[in-house]
C-alpha positions in Angstrom: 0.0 0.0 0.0 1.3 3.9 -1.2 1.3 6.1 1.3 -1.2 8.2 -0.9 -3.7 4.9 -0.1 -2.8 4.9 3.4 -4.0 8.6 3.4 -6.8 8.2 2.0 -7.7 4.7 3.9 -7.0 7.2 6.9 -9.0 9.8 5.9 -12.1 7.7 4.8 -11.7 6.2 8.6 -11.4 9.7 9.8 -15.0 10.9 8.2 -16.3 7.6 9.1 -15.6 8.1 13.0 -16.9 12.1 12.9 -20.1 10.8 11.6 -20.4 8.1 14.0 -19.8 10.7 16.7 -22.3 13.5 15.0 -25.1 10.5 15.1 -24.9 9.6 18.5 -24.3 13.4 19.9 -28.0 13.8 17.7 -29.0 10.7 19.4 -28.0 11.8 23.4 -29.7 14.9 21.9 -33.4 13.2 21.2 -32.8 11.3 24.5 -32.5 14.4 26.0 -35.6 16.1 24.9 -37.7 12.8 25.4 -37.1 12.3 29.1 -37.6 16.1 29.8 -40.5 15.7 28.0 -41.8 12.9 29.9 -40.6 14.0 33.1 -42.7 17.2 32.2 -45.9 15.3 31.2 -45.6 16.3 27.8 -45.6 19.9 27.8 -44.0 21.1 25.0 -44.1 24.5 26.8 -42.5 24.0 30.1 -39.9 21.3 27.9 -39.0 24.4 26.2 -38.2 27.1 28.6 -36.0 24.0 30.6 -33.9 23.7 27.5 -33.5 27.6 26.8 -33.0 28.0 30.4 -29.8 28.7 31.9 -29.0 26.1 34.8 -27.0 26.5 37.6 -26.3 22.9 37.5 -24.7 22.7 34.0 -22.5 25.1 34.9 -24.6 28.2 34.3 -26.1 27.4 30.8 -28.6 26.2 29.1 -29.4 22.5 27.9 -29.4 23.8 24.3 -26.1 25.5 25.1 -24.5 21.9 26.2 -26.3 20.4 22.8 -25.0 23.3 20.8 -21.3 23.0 22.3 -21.1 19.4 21.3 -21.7 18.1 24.9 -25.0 16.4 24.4 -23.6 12.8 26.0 -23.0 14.8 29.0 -26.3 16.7 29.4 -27.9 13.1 29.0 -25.8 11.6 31.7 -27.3 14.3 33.8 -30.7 14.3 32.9 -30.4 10.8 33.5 -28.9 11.1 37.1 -31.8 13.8 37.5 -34.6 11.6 36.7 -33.2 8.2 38.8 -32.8 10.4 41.8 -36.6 11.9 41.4 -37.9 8.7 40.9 -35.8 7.3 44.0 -36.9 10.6 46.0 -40.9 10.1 44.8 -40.6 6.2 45.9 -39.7 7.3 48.8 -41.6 9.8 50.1 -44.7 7.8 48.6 -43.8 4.8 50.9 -43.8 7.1 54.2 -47.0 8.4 53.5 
């Protein structure tokens, strides 16, 4: 193999793995928006203003902002943490009613 093929062959891997990592930043993304949405009943409106919102707890930005900046894995890991501790929270204060 030339190393003008081996370039190439790099560069074809290259594009391959930015896509792969576009796809599931747009996935994390659509996670995102679909447990805040659930979380929030399904109110578009109040799903909104959360992600236009700036948040103390990402660091003083918005949930868009994180998405926009590329960090979309992250803000799911939080909304993730978020929800399990909400659900864990709700169990128990259910149980000690």
């Amino acid at each position: 193999m030339t190393d003008k093929d081996k370039i190439v062959q790099l560069k074809s891997t290259m594009e391959a793995i930015i896509e792969a990592r576009d796809k599931a930043e747009k996935i994390c993304e659509i996670a995102c928006r679909e447990l805040v949405l659930a979380f929030f009943d399904g109110n578009e409106n109040k799903t909104k203003l959360w992600f236009k919102t700036d948040n103390p707890m990402l660091g003083g930005i918005s949930a868009q902002a994180m998405i926009d900046i590329g960090r979309a894995p992250k803000l799911l890991q939080f909304v993730v943490e978020q929800m399990c501790d909400h659900i864990y929270y709700q169990h128990h204060l259910d149980k000690n009613k």
